[in-house]
PyMOL commands that place a pseudoatom at each C-alpha (Angstrom):
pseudoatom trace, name=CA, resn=UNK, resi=1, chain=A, elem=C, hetatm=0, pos=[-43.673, 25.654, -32.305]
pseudoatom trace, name=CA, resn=UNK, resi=2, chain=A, elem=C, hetatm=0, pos=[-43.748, 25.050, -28.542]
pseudoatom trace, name=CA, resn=UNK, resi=3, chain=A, elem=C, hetatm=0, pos=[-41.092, 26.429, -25.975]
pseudoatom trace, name=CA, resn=UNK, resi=4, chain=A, elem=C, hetatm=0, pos=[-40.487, 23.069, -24.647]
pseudoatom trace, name=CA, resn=UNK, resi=5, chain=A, elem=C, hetatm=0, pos=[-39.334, 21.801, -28.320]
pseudoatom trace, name=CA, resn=UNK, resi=6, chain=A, elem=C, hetatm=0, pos=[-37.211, 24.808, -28.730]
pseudoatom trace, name=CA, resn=UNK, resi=7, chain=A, elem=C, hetatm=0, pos=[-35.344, 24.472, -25.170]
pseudoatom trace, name=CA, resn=UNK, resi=8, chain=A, elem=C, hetatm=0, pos=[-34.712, 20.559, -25.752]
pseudoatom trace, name=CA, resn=UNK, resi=9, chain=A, elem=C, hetatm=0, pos=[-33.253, 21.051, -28.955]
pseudoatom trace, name=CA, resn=UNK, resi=10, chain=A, elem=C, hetatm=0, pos=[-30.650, 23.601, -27.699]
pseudoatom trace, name=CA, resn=UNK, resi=11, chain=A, elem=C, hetatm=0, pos=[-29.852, 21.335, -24.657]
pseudoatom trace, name=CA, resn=UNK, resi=12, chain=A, elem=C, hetatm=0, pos=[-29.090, 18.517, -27.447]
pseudoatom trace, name=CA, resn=UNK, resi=13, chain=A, elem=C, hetatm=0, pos=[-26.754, 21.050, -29.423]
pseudoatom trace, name=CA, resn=UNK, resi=14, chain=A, elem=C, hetatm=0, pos=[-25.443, 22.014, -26.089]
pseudoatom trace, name=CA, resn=UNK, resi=15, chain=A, elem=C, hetatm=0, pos=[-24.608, 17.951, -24.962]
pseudoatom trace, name=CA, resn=UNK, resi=16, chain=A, elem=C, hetatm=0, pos=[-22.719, 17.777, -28.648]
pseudoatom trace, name=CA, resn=UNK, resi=17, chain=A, elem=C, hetatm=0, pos=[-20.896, 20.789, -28.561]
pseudoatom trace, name=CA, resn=UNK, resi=18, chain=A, elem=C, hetatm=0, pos=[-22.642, 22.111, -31.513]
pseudoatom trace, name=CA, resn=UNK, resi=19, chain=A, elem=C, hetatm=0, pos=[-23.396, 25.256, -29.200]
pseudoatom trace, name=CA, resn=UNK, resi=20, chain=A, elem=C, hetatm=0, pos=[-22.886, 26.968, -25.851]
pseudoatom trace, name=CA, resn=UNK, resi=21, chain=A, elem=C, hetatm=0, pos=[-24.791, 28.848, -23.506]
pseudoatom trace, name=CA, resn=UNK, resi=22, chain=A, elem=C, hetatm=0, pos=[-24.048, 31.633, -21.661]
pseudoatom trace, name=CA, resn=UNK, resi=23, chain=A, elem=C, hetatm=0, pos=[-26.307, 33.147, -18.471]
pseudoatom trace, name=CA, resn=UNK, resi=24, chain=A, elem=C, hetatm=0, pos=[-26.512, 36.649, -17.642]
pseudoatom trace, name=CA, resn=UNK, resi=25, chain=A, elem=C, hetatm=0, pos=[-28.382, 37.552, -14.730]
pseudoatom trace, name=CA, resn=UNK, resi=26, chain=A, elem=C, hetatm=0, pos=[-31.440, 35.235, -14.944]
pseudoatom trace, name=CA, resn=UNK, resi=27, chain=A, elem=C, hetatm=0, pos=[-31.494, 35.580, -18.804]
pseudoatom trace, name=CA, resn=UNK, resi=28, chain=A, elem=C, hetatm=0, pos=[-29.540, 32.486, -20.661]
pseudoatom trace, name=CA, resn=UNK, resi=29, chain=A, elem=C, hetatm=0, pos=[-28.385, 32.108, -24.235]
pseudoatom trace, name=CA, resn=UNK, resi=30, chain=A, elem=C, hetatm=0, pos=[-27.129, 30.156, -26.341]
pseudoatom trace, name=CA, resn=UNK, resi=31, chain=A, elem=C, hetatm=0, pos=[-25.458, 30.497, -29.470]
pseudoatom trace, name=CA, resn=UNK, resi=32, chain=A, elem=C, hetatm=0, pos=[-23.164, 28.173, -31.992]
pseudoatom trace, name=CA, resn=UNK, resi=33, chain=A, elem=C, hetatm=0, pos=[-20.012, 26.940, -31.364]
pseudoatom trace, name=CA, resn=UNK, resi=34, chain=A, elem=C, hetatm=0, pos=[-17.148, 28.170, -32.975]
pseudoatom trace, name=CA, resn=UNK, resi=35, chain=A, elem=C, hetatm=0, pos=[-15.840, 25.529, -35.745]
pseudoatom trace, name=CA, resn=UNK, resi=36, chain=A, elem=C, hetatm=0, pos=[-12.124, 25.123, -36.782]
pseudoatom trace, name=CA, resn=UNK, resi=37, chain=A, elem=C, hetatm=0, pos=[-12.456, 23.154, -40.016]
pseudoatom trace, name=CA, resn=UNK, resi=38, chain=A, elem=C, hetatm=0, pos=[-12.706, 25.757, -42.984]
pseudoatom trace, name=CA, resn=UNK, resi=39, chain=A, elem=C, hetatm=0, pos=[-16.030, 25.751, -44.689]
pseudoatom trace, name=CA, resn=UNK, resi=40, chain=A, elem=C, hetatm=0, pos=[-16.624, 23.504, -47.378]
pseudoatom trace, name=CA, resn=UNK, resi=41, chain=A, elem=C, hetatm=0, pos=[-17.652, 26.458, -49.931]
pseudoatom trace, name=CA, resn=UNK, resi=42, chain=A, elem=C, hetatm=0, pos=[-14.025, 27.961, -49.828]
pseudoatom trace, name=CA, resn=UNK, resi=43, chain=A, elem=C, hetatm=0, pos=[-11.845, 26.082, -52.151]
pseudoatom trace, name=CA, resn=UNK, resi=44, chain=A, elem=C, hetatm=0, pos=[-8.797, 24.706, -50.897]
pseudoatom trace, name=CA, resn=UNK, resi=45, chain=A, elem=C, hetatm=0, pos=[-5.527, 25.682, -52.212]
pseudoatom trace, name=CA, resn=UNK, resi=46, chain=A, elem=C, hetatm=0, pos=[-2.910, 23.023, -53.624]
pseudoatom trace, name=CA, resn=UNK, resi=47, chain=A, elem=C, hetatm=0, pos=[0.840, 23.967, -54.179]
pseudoatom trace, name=CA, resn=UNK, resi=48, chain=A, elem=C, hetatm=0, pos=[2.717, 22.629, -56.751]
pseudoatom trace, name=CA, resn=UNK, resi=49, chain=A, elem=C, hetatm=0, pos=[6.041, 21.230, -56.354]
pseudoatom trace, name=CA, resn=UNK, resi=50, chain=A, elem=C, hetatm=0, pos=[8.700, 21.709, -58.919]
for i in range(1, 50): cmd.bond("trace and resi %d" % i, "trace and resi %d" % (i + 1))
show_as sticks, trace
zoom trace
């Protein structure tokens, strides 16, 4: 896999807020953004009114 298809991929994940990228000193990285919906694996929890 080249660099180039690597770096354009985060920049696309970067325009849709799917991640973010940080810079320290001349280094940059990026990393995913934080969701707020819960994850679809956990079950969600229905109350039951009496």
């Amino acid at each position: 896999m080249k660099t180039t298809v690597v770096r354009t991929t985060l920049e696309g994940l970067v325009a849709t807020s799917y991640a973010h990228r940080t810079k320290r000193g001349s280094s940059v990285f990026s990393a995913a953004a934080a969701t707020s919906e819960p994850a679809a694996a956990e079950p969600q929890q229905e109350t039951a009114a009496n």
